[in-house]
Every structure is written in C-alpha cells, then in structure tokens.
N, C-alpha and C positions, 0 to 999 in steps of 0.2 A: 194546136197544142204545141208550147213549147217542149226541148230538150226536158228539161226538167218535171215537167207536169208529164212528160211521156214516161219517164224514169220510174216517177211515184205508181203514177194506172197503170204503167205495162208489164214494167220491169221488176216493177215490186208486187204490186198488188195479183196482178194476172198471172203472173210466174208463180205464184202463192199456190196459186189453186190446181197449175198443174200441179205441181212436187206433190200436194192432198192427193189429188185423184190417178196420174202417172206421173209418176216418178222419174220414169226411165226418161220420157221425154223431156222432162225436167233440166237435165245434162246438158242436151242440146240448147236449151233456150238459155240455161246459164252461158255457157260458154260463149254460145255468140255475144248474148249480154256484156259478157266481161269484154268483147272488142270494141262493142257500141262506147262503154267508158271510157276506152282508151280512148277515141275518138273525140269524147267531149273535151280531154284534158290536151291533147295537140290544137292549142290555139293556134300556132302559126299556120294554121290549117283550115279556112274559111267555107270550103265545099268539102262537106260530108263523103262526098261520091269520090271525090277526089285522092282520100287520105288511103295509105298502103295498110292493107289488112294486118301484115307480118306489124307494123311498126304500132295501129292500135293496139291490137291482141297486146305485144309489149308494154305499153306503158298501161293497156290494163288489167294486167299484170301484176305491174309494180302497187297498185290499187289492193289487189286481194294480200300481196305480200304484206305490206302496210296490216292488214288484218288480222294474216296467218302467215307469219314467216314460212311454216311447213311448204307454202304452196309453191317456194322455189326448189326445191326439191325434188316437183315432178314436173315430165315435161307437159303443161296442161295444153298445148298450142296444137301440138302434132299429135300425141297420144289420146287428147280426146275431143277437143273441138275438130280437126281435123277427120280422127277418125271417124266420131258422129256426123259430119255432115258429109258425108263421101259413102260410109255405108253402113250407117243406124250405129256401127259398134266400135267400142272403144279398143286403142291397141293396143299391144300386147300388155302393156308394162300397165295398164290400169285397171281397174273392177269397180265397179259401184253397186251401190246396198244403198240400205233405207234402217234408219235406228231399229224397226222391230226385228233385224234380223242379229242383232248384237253386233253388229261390226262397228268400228271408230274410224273416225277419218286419218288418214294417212297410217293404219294398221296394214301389215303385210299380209297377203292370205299365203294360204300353203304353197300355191303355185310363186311365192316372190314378188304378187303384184300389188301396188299400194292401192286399196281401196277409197274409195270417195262414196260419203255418207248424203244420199239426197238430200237432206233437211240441214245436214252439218253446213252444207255447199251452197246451201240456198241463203241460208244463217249470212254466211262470210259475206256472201255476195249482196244480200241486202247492206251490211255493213259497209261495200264498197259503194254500194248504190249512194248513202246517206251522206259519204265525203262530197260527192259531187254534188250533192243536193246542195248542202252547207257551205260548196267553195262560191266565191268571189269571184267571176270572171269581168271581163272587161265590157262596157255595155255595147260596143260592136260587135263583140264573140257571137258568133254563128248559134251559141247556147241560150243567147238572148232573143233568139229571133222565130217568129213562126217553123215548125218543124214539122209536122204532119197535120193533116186535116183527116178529122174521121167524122163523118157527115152521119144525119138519120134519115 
C-alpha cells in the first residue's frame, strides 16, 4: 500500500467508523493522523522513521489551518495529541463532544475550555486528508513508493 492508498483505507475510511462507533478514540487517531500528513508534506525528508514528530505534527498543522483557520488558536500538539497519547485525556484547555450533544467546535464551555466536536474534527481532517491526496509530489517522494504491506 502506498502513502496515499494508506491515507484513503486508513485514514479516511477506517477513522470513519471509529468517530461512528467511539468517538472518544476518534481524537486520538486524528491527531496522530494530522502528524502522519505532516510527514508526507516534508519532502526533504525521505525515511518516515527519521522525520521529528514536533516538526510533522507542525506542518500538519498548517494542513488543518488551511481548512480551519480556528485550529491555530488552540494548542492541538500538547493539549490534545499529546495529552491523548500519554494518558487517554486531553489537557486542560481542551474538551471534546460529539454534535448530538449540542456543542460546536471551537465553542468555549463553562470551565473556559475550547471544545472539539468528533465529527466537526474528523470533517476538517478528511478535508486535510484529500489536499494530500490531490497534491503533486515528485516521483522519488518517499509518497510514491511502497509504504506498508497488509497481508491476508
């Protein structure tokens, strides 16, 4: 499977059905997702294994800003990717919801924390997914080439 074919099955489609059935874990698998992009868009950067997580996560980033300007206004790096992979929950300054609960993304709740809507977030993030689908890399880009193998 290329980058890209990983992007469509994994990242789009599979990510789909958690946000449907857990939400919560939804968060997590965005997040990391959003570094994964970063990583396809650092061409100068030929081994996957190789590239700095801080400098992915950033430029995939700039991918969801592109979407949702909002999303530079919180810190999604430390607040919630971080916090979710370190221990299940997000910190202080963030909350997450799911539409049937009325909340909107980037609404404050009572405690001052900006919420993040599972569906809203999955939304954006399919949307960053599809820039990379759609961009032009160079045919040696590390995007062009074998990326995982998933066997039967």
């Amino acid at each position: 499977m290329k980058p890209k074919e990983f992007i469509e099955h994994v990242l789009i489609n599979e990510i789909k059905d958690v946000v449907d059935r857990h939400p919560y874990l939804s968060f997590l698998l965005i997040s990391v997702g959003i570094e994964f992009l970063g990583k396809c868009l650092l061409v100068e950067k030929q081994n996957w294994n190789k590239i700095k997580p801080e400098k992915a996560f950033n430029k995939g980033l700039e991918l969801m800003c592109n979407v949702d300007p909002e999303y530079s206004t919180i810190n999604l790096k430390d607040e919630l990717r971080n916090g979710l992979a370190h221990t299940f929950m997000p910190k202080s300054k963030i909350a997450l919801s799911e539409i049937k609960h009325g909340a909107r993304n980037f609404q404050k709740n009572n405690s001052g924390q900006t919420i993040l809507v599972a569906e809203i977030f999955y939304r954006d993030f399919v949307k960053a997914c599809r820039l990379i689908i759609e961009q032009e890399f160079p045919i040696e880009d590390k995007i062009n080439k074998d990326f995982l193998y998933v066997g039967k």
